[in-house]
C-alpha positions in Angstrom: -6.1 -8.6 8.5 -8.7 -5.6 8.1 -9.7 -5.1 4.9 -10.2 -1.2 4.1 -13.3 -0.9 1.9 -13.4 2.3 0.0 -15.9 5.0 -1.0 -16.3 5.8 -4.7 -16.3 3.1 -7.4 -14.4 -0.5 -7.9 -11.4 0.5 -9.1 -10.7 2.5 -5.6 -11.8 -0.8 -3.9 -9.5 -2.6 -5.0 -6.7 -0.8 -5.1 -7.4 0.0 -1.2 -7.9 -3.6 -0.4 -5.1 -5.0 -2.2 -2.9 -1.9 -0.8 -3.4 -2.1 2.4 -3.0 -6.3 2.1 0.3 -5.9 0.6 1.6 -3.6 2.6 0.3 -4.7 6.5 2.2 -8.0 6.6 5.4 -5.0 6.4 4.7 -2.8 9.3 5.1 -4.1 11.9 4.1 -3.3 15.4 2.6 -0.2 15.9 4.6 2.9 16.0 4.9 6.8 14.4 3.4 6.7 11.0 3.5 9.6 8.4 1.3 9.9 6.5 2.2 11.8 2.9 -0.9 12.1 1.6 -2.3 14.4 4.9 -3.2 12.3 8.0 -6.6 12.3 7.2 -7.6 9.8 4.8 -9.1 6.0 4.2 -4.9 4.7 4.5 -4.4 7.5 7.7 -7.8 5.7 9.2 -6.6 1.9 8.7 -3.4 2.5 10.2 -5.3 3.8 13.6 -7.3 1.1 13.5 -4.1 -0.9 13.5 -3.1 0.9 16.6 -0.5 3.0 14.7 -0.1 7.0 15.9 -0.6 9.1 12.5 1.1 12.3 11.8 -0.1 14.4 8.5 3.5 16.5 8.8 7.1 15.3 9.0 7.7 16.4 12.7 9.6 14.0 14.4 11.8 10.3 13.2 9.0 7.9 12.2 9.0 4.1 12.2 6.9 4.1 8.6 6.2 6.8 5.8 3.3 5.9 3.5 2.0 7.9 0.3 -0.2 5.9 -0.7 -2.3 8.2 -3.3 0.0 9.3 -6.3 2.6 10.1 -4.5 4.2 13.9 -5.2 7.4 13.2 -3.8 10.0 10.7 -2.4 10.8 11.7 1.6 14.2 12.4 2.3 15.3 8.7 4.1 16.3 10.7 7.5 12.6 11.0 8.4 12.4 7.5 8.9 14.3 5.4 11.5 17.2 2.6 10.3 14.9 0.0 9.1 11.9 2.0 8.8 9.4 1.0 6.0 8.5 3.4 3.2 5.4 2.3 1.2 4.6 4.7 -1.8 1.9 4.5 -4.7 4.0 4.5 -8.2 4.1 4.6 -11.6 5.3 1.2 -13.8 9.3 1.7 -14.1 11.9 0.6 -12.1 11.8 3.0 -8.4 14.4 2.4 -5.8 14.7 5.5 -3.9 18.3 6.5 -2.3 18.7 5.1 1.0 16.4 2.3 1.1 16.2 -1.2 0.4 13.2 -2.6 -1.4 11.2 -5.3 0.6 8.6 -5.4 -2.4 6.8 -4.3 -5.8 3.2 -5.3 -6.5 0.6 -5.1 -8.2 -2.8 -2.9 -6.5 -5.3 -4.3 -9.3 -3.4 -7.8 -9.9 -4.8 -9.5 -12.6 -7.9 -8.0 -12.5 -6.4 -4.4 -14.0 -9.4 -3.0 -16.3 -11.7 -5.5 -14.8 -12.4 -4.1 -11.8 -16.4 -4.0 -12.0 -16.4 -7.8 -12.1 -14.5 -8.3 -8.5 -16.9 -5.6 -7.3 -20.0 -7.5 -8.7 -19.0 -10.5 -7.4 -17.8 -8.9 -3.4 -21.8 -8.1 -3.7 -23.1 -11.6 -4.8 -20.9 -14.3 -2.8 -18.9 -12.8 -0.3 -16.6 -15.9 0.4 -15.9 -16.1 -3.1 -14.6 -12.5 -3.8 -12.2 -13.2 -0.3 -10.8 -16.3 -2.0 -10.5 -14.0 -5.2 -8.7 -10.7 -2.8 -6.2 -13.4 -1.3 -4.9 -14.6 -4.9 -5.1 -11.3 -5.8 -2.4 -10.7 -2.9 -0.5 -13.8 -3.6 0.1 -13.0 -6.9 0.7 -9.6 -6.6 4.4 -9.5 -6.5 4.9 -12.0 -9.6 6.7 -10.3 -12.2 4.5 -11.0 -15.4 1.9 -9.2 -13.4 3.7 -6.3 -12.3 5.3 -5.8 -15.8 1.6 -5.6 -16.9 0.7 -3.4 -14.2 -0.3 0.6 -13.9 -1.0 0.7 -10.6 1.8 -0.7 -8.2 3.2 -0.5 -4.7 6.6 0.2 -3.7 7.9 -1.3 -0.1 10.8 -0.6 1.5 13.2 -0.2 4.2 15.9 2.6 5.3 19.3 1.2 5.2 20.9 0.7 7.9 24.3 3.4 7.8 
């Protein structure tokens, strides 16, 4: 896995790294992505790099729809294909959208929520140990007490299947 390392500040770090580590294992092989949030951005550029074909505008059936900046609005489930995955930023608060069946909700800060600058510090002074950090990050991501706690969080799912 490729982790995305973002431009400004910690806080966009980690939510980018953790995103795009909770969400990859989901995809996939590579197919027609949408991007909601334009086509053109850090999550746009790690799909290609994944070998994924980005559109910025719902023209065709994809095989994933991802809005993963605050998200402005839930896609209608008919532009994905049965079984495609929808990732979206959200809010704390139960989110199922109509038509899909959620795969998982997790945590883009984990444990570290408000304590961003630390990871960040430590990313610059041992390498290893902020990986070994990420990865429990990502494996506790999902647990509940975290994402209760949560304010940042990403939703997975899949279009049912009619």
């Amino acid at each position: 896995m490729t982790d995305v390392v973002a431009e400004p500040g910690p806080e966009t770090c980690l939510e980018r790294v953790l995103t795009t580590r909770l969400v990859e294992p989901h995809l996939g092989p590579p197919g027609v992505a949408l991007d909601l949030d334009g086509g053109s951005g850090p999550y746009a550029v790690w799909l290609t790099e994944l070998g994924w074909e980005v559109h910025g505008a719902a023209d065709t059936v994809f095989d994933a729809v991802l809005g993963l900046d605050p998200v402005h609005r839930v896609p209608a489930p008919d532009v994905l294909r049965p079984g495609g995955l929808l990732a979206l930023a959200i809010a704390r608060g139960p989110f199922v959208p109509p038509g899909f069946d959620t795969v998982t909700v997790a945590a883009t800060h984990g444990f570290l929520e408000g304590d961003e600058d630390s990871l960040e510090a430590l990313r610059l002074a041992d390498p290893d140990a902020y990986r070994e950090q990420v990865d429990r990050l990502v494996a506790t991501a999902a647990d509940p007490g975290v994402v209760a706690a949560a304010v940042h969080l990403v939703y997975v799912g899949r279009r049912r299947y009619r």
